[in-house]
C-alpha positions as CSV (number, residue, x, y, z in Angstrom):
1,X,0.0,23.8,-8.3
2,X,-3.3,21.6,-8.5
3,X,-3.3,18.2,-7.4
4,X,-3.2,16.9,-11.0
5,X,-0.2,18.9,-11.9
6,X,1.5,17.5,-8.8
7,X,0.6,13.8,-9.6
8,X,2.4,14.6,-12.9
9,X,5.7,16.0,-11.6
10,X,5.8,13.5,-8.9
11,X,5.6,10.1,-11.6
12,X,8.5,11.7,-12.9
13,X,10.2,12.0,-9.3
14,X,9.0,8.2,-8.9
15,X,10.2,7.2,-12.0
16,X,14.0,8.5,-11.7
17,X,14.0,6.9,-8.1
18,X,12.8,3.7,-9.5
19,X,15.1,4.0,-12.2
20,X,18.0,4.0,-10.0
21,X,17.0,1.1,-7.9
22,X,16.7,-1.1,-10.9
23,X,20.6,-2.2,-10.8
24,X,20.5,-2.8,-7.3
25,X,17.7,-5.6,-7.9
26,X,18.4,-9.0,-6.3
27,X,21.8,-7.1,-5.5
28,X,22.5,-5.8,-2.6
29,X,22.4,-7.0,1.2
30,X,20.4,-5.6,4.1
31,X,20.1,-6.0,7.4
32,X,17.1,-6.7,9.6
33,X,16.0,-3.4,11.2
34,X,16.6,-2.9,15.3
35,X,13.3,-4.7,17.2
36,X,12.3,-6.8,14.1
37,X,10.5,-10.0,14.6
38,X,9.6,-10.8,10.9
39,X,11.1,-9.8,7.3
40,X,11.6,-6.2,8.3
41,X,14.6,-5.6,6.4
42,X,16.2,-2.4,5.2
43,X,19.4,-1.3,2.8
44,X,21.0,1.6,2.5
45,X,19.3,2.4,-1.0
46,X,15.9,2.7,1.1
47,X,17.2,5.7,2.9
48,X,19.0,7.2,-0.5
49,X,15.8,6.7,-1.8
50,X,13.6,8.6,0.5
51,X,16.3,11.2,1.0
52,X,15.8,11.7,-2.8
53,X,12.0,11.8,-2.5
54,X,11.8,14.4,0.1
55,X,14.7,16.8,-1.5
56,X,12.7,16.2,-4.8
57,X,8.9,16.3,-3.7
58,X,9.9,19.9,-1.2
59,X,10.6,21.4,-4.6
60,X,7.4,21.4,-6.0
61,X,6.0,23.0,-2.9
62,X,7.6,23.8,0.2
63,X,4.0,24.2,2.2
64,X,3.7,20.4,1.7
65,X,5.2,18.1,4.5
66,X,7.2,14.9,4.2
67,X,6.6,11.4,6.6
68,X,8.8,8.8,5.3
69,X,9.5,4.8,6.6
70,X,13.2,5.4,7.2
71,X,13.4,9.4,8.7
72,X,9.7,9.7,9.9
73,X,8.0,12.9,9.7
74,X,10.8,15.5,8.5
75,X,8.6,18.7,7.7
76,X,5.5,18.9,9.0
77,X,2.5,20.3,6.8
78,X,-1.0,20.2,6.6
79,X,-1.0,18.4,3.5
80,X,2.5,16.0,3.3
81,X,3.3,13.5,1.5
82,X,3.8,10.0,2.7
83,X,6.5,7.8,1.0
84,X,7.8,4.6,1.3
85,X,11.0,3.9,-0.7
86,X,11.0,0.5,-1.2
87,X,8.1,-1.5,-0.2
88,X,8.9,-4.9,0.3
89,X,12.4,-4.6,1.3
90,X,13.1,-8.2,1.6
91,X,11.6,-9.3,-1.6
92,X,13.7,-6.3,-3.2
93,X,17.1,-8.1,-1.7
94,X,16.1,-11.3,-2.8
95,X,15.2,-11.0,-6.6
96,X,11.4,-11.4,-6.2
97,X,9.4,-9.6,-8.1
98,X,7.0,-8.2,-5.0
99,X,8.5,-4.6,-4.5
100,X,7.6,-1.5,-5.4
101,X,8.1,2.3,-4.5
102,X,4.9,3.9,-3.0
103,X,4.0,7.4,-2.5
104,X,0.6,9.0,-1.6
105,X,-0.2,12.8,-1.1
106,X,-2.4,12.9,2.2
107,X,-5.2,16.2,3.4
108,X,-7.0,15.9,5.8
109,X,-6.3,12.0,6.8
110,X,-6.9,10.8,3.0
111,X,-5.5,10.4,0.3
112,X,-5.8,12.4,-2.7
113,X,-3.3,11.0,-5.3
114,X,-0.9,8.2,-4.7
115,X,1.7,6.1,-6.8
116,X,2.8,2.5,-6.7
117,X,5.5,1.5,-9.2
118,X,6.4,-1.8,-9.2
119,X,10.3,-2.0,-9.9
120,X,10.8,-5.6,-11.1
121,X,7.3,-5.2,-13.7
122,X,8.1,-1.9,-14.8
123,X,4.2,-1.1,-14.4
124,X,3.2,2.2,-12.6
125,X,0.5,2.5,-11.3
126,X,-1.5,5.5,-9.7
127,X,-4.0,7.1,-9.3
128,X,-6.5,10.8,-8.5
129,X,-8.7,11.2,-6.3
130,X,-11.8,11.2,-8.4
131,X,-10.4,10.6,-11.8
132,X,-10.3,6.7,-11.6
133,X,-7.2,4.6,-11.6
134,X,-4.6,3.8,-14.0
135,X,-1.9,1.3,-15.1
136,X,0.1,2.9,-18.1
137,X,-2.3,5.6,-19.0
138,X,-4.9,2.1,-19.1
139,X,-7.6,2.4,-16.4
140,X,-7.6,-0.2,-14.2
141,X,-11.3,-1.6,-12.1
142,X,-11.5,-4.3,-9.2
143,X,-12.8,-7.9,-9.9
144,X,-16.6,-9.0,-9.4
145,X,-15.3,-11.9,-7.8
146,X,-16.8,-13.5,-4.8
147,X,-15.2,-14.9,-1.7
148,X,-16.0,-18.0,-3.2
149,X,-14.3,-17.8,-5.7
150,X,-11.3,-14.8,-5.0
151,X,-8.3,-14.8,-3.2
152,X,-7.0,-12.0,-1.1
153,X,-4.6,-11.4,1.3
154,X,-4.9,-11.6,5.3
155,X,-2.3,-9.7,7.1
156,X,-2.2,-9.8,11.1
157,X,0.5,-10.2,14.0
158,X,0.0,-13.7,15.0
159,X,2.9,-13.6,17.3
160,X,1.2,-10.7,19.7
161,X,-2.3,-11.8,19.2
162,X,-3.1,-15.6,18.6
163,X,-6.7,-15.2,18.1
164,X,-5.8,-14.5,15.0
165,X,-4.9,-17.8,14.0
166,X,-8.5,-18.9,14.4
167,X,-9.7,-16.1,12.2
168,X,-7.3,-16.7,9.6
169,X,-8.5,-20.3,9.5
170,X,-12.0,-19.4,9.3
171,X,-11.2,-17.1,6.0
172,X,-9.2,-19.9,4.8
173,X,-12.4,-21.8,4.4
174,X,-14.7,-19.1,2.9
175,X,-11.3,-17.8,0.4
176,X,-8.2,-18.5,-1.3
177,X,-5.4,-16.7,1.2
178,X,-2.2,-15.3,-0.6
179,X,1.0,-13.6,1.3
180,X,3.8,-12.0,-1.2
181,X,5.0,-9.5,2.0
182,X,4.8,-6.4,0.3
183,X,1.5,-4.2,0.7
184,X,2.2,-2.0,-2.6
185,X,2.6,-5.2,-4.9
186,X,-0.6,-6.7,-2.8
187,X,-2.8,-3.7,-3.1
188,X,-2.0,-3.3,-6.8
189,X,-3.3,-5.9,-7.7
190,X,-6.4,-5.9,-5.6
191,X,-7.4,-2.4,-7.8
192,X,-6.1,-4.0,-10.7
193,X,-8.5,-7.1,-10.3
194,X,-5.9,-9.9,-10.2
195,X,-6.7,-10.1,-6.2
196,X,-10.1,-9.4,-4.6
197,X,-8.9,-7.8,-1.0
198,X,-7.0,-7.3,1.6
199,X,-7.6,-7.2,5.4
200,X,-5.0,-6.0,8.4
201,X,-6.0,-6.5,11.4
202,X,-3.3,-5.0,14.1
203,X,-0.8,-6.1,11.3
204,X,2.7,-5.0,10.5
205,X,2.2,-1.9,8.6
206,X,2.5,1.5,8.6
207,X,0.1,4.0,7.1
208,X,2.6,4.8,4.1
209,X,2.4,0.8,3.6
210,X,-1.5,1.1,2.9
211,X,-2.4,5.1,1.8
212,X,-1.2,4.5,-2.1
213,X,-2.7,1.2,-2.3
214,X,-6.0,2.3,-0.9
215,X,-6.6,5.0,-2.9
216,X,-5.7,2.8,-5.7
217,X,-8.7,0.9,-4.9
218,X,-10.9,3.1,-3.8
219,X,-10.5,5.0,-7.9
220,X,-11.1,1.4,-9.2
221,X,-14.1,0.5,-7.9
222,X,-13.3,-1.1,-4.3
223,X,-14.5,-0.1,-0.8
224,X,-12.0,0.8,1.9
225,X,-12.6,1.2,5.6
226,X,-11.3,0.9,9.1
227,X,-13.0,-2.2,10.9
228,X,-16.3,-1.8,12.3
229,X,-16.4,1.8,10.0
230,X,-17.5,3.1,7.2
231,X,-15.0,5.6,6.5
232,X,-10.9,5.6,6.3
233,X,-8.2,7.4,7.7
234,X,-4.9,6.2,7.1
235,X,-3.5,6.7,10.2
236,X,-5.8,3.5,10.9
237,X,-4.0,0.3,9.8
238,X,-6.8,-1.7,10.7
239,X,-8.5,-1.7,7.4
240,X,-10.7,-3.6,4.7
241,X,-9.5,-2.9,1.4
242,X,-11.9,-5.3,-1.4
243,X,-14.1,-5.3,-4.6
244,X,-17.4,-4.1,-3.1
245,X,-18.9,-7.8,-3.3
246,X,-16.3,-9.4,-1.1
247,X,-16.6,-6.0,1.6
248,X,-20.1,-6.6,2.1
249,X,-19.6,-10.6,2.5
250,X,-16.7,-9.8,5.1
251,X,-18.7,-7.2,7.0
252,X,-22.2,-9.6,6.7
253,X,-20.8,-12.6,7.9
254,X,-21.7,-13.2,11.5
255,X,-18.9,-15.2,12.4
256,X,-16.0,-13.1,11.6
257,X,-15.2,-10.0,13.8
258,X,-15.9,-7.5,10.5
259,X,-19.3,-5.6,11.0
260,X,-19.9,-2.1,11.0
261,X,-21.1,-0.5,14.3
């Protein structure tokens, strides 16, 4: 089966899962995971969920592994897919409509076709390496937006390293900054030209929290990197995701900690 074929069969794994969380939104309590010092939260439905992924997604091909948020990696592979069941767990308990469930198929430490559907919107959105990205069979492209006049989102561990706060008040005055706490929703919208980037820098996530999204916007237009790169791999969560106008800007500017080696 060819990576097309699998995109197909896995929006319709997506879309049942999706489908099932949809009566649970804004209705149902969680608890804040073990070690959490910020909105980490998780529910039962988040390990149903990925428990349905994996029996689901090992059907289709038994060669391809599985790394999930809630189990880890539970079949190793060359290729595997990385899922996360509910993005934005806490926004997902709470009614707001930030969450989303993300999946990406990963070789060789990219990936090749990933999915973000958004449960509260009922918009899916995904994409193929090299066929462009697409909202409801629509393609979707990145802004032309400057930093001027874009917004984007800036996500870093203030608590562990308070540098940060100075660099998050020097972006503050070049762009609008935005936080919804839920990397699918935030990265959607980047490839889908409502937001112009988003930059981690030794943030909270994980690489299944970034892989859909980045391909996303890398099939609509935008540049993705690791800091002080040119290239990404997603087991690097220090990464630029943004139109191509508001990369160079944040990798030109002298005073923030952005340029390429």
């Amino acid at each position: 089966m060819n990576n097309e074929q699998l995109l197909l069969k896995a929006l319709d794994i997506v879309t049942e899962a999706t489908n099932k969380l949809r009566p649970f939104y804004g209705n149902v309590k969680g608890e804040r995971k073990e070690h959490a010092t910020d909105c980490d939260m998780v529910t039962e439905l988040d390990r149903q969920t990925e428990q349905i992924l994996f029996d689901e997604l090992t059907k289709l091909d038994h060669g391809i592994g599985f790394r999930g948020e809630e189990f880890g990696q539970v079949k190793e592979g060359d290729r595997y897919w990385s899922a996360d069941p509910i993005d934005g767990t806490d926004p997902f308990i709470r009614g707001l409509p930030f969450c989303s469930v993300q999946l990406a198929l990963i070789e060789e430490g990219k990936p090749v076709l990933s999915i973000i559907d958004c449960i509260a919107q009922f918009q899916t959105f995904y994409a193929l390496k090299g066929s462009g990205s697409w909202l409801g069979g629509e393609p979707i492209h990145v802004s032309e937006r400057s930093l001027e006049n874009g917004a984007m989102i800036f996500e870093a561990n203030l608590r562990s390293n308070p540098e940060h706060i100075e660099l998050r008040l020097k972006l503050r005055q070049r762009i609008c900054l935005m936080q919804f706490c839920a990397s699918g929703y935030e990265l959607a919208m980047v490839a889908s030209g409502a937001l112009e980037a988003k930059v981690s820098v030794n943030g909270y996530g994980k690489s299944w929290d970034y892989a859909p999204g980045a391909l996303l916007i890398q099939e609509a237009g935008g540049t993705v990197a690791n800091i002080g790169k040119t290239s990404y791999d997603v087991q690097n969560c220090e990464v630029i995701m943004a139109n191509p106008i508001v990369y160079k800007q944040l990798i030109t500017d002298q005073d923030l900690p952005f340029g390429v080696s």
